[in-house]
N, C-alpha and C positions, 0 to 999 in steps of 0.2 A: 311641409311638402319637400319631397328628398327630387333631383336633380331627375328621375326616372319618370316621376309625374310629371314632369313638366312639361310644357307646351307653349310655346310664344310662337305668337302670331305677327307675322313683319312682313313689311315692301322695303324693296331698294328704291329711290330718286334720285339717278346721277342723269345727267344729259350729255353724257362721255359713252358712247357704247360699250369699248372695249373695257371703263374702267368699272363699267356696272354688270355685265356680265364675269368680267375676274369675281368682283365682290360678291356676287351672290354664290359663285363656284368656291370659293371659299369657305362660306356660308355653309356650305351644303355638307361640309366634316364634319355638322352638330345636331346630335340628332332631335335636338329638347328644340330646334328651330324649324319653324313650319311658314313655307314662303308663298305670300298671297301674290307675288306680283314682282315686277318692276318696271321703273316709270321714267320715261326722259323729263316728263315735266309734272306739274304739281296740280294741272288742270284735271288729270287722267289719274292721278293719286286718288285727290278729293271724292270721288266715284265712288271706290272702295274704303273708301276709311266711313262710308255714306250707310254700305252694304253689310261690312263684316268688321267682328268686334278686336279690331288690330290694337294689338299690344308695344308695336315697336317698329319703328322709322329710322334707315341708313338714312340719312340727309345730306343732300351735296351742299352746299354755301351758295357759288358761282352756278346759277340755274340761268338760262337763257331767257327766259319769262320774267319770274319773278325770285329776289333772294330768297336763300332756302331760311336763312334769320328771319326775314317777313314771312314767313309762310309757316314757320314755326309756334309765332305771336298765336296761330290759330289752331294748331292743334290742341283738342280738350286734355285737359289735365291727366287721362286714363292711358294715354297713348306717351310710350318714352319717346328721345328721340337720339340717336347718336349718330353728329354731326361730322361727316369726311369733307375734304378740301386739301386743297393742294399750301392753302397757304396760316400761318402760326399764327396770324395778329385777329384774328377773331374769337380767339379761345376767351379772351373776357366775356366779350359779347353771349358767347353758347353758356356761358356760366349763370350767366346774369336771364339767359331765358330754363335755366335749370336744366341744363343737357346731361345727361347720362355719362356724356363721354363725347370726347373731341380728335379725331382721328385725320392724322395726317398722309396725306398719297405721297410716294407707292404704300398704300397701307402692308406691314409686315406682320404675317401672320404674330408672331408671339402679342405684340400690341395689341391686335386685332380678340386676342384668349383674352385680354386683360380685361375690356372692355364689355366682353360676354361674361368674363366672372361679376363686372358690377351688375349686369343684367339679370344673372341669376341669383345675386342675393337678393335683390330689389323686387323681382316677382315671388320669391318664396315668402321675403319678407311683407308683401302685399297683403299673399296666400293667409299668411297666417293670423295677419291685423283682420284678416274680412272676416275672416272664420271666428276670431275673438269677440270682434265689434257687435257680432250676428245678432245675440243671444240679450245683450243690453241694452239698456238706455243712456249711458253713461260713461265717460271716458274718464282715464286718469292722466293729468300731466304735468311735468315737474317745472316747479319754478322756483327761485330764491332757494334752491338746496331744499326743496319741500317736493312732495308730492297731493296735488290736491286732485280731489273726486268735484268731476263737472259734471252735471247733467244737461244732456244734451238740449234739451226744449229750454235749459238758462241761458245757450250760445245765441247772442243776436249777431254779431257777425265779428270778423278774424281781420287784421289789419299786418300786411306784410311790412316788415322794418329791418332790411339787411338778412341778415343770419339769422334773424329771432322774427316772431310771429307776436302782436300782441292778440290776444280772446276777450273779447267787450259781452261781460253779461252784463244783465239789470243790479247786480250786489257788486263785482269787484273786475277788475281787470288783472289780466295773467302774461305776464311775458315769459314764454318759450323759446328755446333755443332749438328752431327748427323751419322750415323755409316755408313757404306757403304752399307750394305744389307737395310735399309729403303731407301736413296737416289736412289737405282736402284731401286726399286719398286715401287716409284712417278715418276719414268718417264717411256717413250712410249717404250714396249720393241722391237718394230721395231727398232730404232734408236742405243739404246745404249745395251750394252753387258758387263761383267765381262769379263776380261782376267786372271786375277789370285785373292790371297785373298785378293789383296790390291790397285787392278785397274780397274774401267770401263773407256770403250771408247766407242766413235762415232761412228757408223761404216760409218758413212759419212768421216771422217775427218784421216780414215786408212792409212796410206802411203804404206806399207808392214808389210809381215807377211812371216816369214817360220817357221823350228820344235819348234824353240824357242826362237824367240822374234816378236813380235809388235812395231811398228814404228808410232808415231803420231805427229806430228806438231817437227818432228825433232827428239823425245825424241825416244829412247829404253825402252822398258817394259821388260819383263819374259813373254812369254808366260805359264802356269800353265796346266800341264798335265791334270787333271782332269775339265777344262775350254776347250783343246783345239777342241775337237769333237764339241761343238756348236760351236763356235766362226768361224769355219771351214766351218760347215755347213748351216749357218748365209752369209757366202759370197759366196757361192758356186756357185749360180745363176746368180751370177754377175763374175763369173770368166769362162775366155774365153781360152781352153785348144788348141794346136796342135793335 
């Protein structure tokens, strides 16, 4: 998908008027960016991220509510996020929830290109995983200097470990060199699901589930508060009440 195709969909959330009105006028020089909104606070965000299939979140940090770091914990894995603030010492922090990008106010336009160049290799590069993934059942990925072929229905569930991802099937375990929020986003989001900040599963390969834990090929997980309303409603369909 070339740059012309494109289309992202995003809100601003600053509780700064002046500073979120500059940013989205800023915004507004690009044409591949389409603005659903913007929001002093995260209560009136929630709304819309409810309605329409948003691609991409300016986040302020310092929110009068609630931090934009906690508020972050709960955006689904589909929605980027690149985090503005006035101040440097949370960039660990925005790394460690897999931020896009971490922008410092008075944000300057050139920084500001930098951070839309990662956003458009990241949706092309989405574009083009979804469009491969379509067609198969089966992914390829590299581990030990090798490349192996996994079948999708062998994944029982993905264990985050730093920089690297382990894959737990029924025959062997695969350590990847890739984060967990890109590995859930190369595969089918019918299939697989986040449980917490540190585990996707199958939902083929579920054993149980209650307030707070997941059961998969034997193991116990954490269920994660902020996971559990999809993950919930994700099997709802398939759960047969009295």
């Amino acid at each position: 998908m070339n740059i012309e195709q494109l289309s992202i969909k995003y809100i601003v959330i600053e509780d700064e008027p002046f500073a979120r009105r500059g940013l989205v006028q800023l915004l507004k020089n690009y044409n591949f960016l389409d603005c659903m909104g913007m929001y002093s606070n995260t209560d009136d965000a929630r709304m819309i991220m409810e309605t329409q299939d948003l691609e991409l979140i300016f986040l302020d940090i310092h929110l009068a509510e609630e931090s934009g770091l906690e508020f972050a914990k709960q955006i689904p894995p589909s929605i980027q996020v690149i985090f503005t603030t006035a101040y440097p010492n949370y960039a660990l922090e925005s790394y460690d929830l897999n931020a896009l990008d971490y922008l410092l106010k008075p944000i300057a336009e050139d920084r500001l290109k930098k951070a839309l160049d990662k956003a458009i290799s990241y949706f092309q590069n989405k574009a083009y995983d979804k469009q491969a993934l379509q067609p198969t059942d089966h992914i390829f990925v590299k581990s030990d200097r090798k490349l192996f072929r996994l079948a999708l229905d062998e994944i029982q569930y993905i264990e985050a470990m730093k920089d690297y991802v382990m894959i737990h099937s029924k025959d062997k375990k695969l350590m990847v060199a890739m984060n967990i929020k890109t590995i859930l986003n190369k595969l089918p989001s019918m299939d697989f699901v986040r449980v917490n900040k540190s585990f996707v599963v199958n939902l083929k390969k579920i054993e149980s589930v209650d307030n707070h834990w997941v059961t998969v090929a034997g193991f116990e997980m954490p269920l994660g508060a902020s996971f559990k309303e999809n993950l919930l409603t994700r099997i709802d369909k398939q759960t047969i009440n009295r």
